[in-house]
C-alpha positions as CSV (number, residue, x, y, z in Angstrom):
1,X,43.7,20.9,27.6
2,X,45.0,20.7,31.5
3,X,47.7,18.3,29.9
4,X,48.8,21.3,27.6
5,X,49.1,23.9,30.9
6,X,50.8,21.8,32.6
7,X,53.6,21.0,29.8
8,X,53.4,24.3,29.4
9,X,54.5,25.1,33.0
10,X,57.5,22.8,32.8
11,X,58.5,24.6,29.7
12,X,58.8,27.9,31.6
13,X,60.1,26.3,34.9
14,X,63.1,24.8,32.9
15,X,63.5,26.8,29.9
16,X,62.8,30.4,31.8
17,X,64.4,29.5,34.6
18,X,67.9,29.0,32.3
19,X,67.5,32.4,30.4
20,X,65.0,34.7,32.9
21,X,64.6,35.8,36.2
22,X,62.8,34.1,38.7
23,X,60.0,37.1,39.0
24,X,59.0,36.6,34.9
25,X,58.9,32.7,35.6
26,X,56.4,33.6,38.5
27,X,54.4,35.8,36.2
28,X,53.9,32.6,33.7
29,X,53.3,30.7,36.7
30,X,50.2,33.2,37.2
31,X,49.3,33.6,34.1
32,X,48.7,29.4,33.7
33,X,47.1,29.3,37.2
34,X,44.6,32.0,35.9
35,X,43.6,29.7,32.3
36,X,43.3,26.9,34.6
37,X,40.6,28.8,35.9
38,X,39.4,30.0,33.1
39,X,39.2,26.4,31.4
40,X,37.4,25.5,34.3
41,X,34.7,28.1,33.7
42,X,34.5,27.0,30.3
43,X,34.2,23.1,30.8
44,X,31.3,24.0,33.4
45,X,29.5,26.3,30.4
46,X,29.9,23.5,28.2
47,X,28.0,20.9,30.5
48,X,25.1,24.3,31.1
49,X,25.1,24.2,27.1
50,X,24.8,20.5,26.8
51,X,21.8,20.2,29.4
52,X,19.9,23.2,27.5
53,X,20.8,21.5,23.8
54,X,19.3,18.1,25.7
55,X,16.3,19.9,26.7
56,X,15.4,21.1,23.1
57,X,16.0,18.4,21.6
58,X,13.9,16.7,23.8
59,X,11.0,19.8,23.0
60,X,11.9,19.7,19.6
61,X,10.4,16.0,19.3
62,X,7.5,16.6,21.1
63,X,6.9,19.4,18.5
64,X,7.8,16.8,15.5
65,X,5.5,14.3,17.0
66,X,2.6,16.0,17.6
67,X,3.1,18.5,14.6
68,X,4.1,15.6,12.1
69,X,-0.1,15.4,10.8
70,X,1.2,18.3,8.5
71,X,3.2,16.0,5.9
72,X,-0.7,14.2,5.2
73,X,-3.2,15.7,2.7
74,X,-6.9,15.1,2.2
75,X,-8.5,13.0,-0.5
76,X,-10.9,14.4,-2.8
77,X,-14.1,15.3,-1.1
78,X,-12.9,14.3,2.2
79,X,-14.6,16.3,4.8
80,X,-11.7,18.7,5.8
81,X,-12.8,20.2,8.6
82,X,-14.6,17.0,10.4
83,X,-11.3,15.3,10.1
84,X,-9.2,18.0,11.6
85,X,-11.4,18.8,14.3
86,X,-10.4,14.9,15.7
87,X,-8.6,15.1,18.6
88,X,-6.4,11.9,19.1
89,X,-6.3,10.7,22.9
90,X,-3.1,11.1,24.9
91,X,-4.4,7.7,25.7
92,X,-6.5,5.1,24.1
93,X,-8.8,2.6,25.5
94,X,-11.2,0.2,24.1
95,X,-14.2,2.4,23.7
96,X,-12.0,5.7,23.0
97,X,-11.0,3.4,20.1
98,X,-14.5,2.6,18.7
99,X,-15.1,6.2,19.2
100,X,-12.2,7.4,17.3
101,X,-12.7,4.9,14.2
102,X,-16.5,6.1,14.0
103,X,-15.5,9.8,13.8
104,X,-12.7,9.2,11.2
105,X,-15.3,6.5,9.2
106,X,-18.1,9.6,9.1
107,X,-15.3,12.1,7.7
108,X,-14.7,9.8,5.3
109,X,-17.9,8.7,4.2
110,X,-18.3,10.9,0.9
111,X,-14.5,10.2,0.0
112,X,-13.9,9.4,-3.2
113,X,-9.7,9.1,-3.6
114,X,-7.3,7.7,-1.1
115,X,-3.7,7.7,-0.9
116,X,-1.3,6.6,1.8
117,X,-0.5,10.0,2.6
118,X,-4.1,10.9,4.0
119,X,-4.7,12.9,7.2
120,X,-6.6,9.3,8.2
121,X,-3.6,7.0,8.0
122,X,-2.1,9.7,10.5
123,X,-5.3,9.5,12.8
124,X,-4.8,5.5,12.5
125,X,-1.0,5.2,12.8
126,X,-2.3,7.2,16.6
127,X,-3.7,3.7,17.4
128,X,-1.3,1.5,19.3
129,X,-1.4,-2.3,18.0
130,X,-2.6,-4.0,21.0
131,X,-6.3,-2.5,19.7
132,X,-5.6,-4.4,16.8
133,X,-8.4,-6.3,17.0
134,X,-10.7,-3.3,18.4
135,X,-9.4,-1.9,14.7
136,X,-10.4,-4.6,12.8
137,X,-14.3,-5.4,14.0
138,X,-15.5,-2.2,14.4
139,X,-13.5,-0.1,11.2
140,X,-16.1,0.1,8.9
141,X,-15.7,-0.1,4.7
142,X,-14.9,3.6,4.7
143,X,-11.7,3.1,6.2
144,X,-11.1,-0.3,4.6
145,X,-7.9,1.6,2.1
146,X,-6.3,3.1,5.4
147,X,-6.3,0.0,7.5
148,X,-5.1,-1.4,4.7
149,X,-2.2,1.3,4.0
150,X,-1.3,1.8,7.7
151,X,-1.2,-2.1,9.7
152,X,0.6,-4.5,7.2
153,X,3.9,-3.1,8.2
154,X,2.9,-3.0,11.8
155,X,1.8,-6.5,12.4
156,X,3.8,-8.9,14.3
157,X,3.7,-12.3,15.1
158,X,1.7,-12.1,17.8
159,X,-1.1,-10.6,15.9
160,X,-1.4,-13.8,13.5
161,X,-4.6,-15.2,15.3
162,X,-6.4,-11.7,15.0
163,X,-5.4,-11.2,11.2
164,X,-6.4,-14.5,9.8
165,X,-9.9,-14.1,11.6
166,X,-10.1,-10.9,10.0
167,X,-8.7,-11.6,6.5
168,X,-11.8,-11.9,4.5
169,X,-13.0,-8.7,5.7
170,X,-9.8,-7.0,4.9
171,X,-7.7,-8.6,2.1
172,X,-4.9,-6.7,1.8
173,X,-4.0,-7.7,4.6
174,X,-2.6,-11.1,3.0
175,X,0.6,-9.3,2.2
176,X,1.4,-9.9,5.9
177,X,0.8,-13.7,5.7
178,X,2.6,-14.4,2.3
179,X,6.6,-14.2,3.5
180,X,5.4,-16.5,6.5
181,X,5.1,-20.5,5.6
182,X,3.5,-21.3,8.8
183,X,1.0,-18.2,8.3
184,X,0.0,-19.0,4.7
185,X,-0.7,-22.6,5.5
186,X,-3.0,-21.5,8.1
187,X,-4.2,-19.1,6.1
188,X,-4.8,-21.7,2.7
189,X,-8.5,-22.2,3.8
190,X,-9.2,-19.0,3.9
191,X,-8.2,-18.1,0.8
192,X,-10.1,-21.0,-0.9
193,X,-13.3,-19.6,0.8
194,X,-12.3,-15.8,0.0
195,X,-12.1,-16.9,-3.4
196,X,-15.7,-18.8,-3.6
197,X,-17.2,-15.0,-3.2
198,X,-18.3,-12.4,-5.0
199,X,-16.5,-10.0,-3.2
200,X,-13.6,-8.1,-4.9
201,X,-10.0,-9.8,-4.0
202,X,-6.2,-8.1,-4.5
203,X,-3.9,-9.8,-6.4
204,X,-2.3,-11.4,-3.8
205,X,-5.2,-13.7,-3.1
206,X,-5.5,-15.1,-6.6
207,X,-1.7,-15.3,-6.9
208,X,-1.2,-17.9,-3.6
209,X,-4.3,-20.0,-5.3
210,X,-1.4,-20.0,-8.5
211,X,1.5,-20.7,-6.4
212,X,-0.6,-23.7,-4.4
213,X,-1.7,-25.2,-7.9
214,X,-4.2,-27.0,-6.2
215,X,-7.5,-28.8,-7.0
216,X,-9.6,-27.0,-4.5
217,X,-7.6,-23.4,-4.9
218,X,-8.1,-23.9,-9.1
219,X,-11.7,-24.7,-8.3
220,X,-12.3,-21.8,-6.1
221,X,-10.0,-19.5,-8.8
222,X,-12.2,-20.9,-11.6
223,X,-15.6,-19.9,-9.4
224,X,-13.8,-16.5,-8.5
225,X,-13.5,-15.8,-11.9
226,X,-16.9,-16.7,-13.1
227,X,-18.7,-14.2,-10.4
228,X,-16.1,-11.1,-11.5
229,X,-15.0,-11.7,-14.8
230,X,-11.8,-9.6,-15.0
231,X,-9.2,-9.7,-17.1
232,X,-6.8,-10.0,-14.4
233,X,-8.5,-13.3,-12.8
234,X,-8.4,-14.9,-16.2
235,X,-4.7,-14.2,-16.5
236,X,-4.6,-16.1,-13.4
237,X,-6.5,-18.6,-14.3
238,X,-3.9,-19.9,-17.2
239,X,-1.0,-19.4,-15.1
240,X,-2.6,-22.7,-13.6
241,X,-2.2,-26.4,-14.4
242,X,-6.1,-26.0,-15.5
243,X,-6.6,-27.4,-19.2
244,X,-7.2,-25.2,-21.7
245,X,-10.8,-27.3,-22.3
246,X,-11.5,-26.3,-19.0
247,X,-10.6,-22.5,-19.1
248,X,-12.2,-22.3,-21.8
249,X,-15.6,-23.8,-20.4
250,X,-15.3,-21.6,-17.4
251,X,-15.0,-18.3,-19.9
252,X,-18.2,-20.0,-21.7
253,X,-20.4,-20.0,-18.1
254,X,-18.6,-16.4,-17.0
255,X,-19.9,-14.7,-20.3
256,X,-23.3,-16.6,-20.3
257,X,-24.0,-15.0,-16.8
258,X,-23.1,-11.9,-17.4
259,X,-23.6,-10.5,-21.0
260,X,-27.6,-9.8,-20.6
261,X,-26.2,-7.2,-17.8
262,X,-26.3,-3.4,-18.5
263,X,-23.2,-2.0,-16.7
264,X,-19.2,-2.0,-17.2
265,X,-19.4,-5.6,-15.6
266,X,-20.4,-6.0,-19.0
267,X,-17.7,-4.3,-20.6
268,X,-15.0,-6.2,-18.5
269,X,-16.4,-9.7,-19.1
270,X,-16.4,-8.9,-22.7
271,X,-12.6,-8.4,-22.5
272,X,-12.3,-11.8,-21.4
273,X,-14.8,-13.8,-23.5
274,X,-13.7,-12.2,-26.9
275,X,-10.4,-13.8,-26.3
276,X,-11.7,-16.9,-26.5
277,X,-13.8,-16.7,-29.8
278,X,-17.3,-15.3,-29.1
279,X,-18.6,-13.0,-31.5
280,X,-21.4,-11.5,-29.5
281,X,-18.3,-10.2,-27.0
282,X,-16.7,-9.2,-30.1
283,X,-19.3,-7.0,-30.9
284,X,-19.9,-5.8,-28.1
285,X,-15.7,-5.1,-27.7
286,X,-16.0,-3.5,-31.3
287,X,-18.7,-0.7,-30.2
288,X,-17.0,0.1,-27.0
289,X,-14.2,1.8,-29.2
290,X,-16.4,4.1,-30.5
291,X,-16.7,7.4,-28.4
292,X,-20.4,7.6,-29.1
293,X,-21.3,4.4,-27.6
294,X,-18.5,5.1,-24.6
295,X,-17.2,8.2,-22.8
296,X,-14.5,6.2,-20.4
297,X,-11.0,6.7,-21.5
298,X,-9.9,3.9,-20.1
299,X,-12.5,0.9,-21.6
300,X,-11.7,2.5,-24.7
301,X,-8.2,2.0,-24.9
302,X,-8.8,-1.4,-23.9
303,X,-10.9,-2.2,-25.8
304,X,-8.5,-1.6,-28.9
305,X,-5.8,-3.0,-27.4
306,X,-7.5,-6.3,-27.0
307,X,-8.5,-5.9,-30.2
308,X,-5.3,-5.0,-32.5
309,X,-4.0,-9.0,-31.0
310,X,-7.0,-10.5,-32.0
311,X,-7.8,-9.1,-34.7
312,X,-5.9,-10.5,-38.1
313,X,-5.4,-7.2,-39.9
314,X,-3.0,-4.7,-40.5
315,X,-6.1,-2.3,-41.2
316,X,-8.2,-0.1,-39.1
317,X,-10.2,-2.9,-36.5
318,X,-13.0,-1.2,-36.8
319,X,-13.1,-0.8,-40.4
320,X,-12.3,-4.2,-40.8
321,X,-15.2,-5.8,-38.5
322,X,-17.5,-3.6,-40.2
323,X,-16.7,-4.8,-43.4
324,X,-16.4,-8.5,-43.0
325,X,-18.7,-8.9,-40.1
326,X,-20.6,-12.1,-41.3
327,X,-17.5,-13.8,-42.4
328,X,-15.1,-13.3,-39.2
329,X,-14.5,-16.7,-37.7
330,X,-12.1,-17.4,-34.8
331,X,-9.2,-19.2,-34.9
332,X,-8.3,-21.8,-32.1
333,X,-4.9,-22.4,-32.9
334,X,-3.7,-18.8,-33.7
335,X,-6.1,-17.0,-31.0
336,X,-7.6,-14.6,-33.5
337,X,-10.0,-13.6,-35.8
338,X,-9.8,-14.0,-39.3
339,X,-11.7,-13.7,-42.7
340,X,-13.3,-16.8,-44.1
């Protein structure tokens, strides 16, 4: 901009001073000496502009960051009010911490949905990761779905000692050890003992056991399976070097444990054992499609989906059981059942 004045003055010095007098090159002369001084006004209102656009920006931030707990929701029966009424510390310390974890755990209590998107995963993102470990022993089961939606992303390698000593207690947290080599060998034993409980596992637990293809990790697959006896362990299960004498034993001592129980454990191991030929678990796979005898959606449709690739007929499956009942056999080699 001064660069422009200044040509501009040696425009009018040689170009005026050819075809004007010397007073109306004087009165340019003025006239460039006064937007000089203008321009210099205006470069000093920029910089007063630029400090007060700093400054809200700056407030601005502070509003986003401490106003940002309205993008979360609340599960369904979460205790709305307990949960607002948590104040998160301008500073945390170890007791603070414990503190804050048993006030979010008693709002949480009676909880029956989750999502990632909670007001709890905002109070737990609060918590700065060197309480990692202060997190992990004293977060109770009630918060077990927002540690796991709110650390695995936040975990570093400096936190490996913590999360392998916590693992078993929360699983999920596998995800974090998986893309690591050095972490999932340190984590193999672990696993194998993770999977030697009843406790319920993710995915990602039976899938390393697959990927290992191990003796002791098929062992503790095969035991894993027997104590739940989900479809989704026995899927597993084959994806294994494991024989098929042998999966099919382990089926056999799965659905001798747990068919004299009364609950949808029942219902679930049936899935599995009426793939592999028994006709008590076909029975009970047969009634489950009835409405009568069930009222969940879900075990329903399952139940006939299992059923319409078993079954060897084009007709209704129910229909069909019911009227050759005594002379359905199964079929090894095709994996069905047929009429004898």
């Amino acid at each position: 901009m001064r660069l422009f004045f200044f040509l501009l003055v040696v425009l009018a010095t040689s170009t005026f001073g050819q075809t004007k007098n010397e007073s109306d090159i004087k009165a340019i002369k003025a006239y460039v000496i006064k937007m000089n001084k203008r321009l210099k006004e205006l470069e000093a209102k920029v910089k007063e502009l630029e400090k007060e656009n700093k400054a809200l920006r700056g407030n601005n931030q502070n509003i986003s960051a401490n106003d940002d707990a309205v993008s979360y929701g609340f599960g369904r029966n979460a205790n709305k009010e307990a949960l607002r009424a948590i104040t998160v510390p301008r500073t945390f310390n170890h007791d603070l911490v414990v503190k804050y974890l048993d006030q979010i755990s008693r709002a949480t209590k009676n909880q029956r949905s989750f999502d990632p998107t909670d007001y709890q995963a905002y109070l737990l993102k609060k918590i700065p990761m060197n309480y990692l470990s202060t997190i992990l022993k004293h977060a109770d089961y009630h918060l077990i779905h927002y540690i796991e939606y709110t650390l695995p992303a936040r975990i570093r390698e400096q936190h490996k000692g913590i999360v392998l000593k916590y693992l078993i207690k929360f699983p999920e947290l596998l995800k974090t050890v998986a893309s690591s080599p050095q972490w999932e060998a340190l984590a193999w034993p672990i696993v194998i003992k993770g999977l030697s409980t009843k406790q319920y596992l993710p995915s990602s637990w039976m899938q390393m056991a697959v990927k290992k293809n191990s003796l002791k990790g098929n062992q503790a697959l095969q035991k894993y399976f027997e104590s739940r006896g989900s479809v989704e362990a026995l899927k597993y299960l084959t994806q294994t070097s494991l024989s098929s004498q042998a999966i099919e034993a382990t089926v056999k001592r799965m659905w001798q444990s747990k068919k004299l129980s009364r609950s949808h454990e029942l219902d679930y191991a049936s899935f599995c054992a009426v793939q592999y030929g028994h006709l008590d678990a076909l029975e009970h796979v047969i009634n489950l499609i009835n409405p009568v005898n069930n009222a969940d959606d879900y075990s329903r449709g399952r139940a006939r989906e299992i059923l319409l690739r078993l079954a060897d007929t084009d007709q209704d499956v129910v229909s069909w059981y019911e009227a050759n009942r005594a002379r359905l056999r199964f079929n090894k080699k095709r994996m069905k059942y047929v009429v004898y």
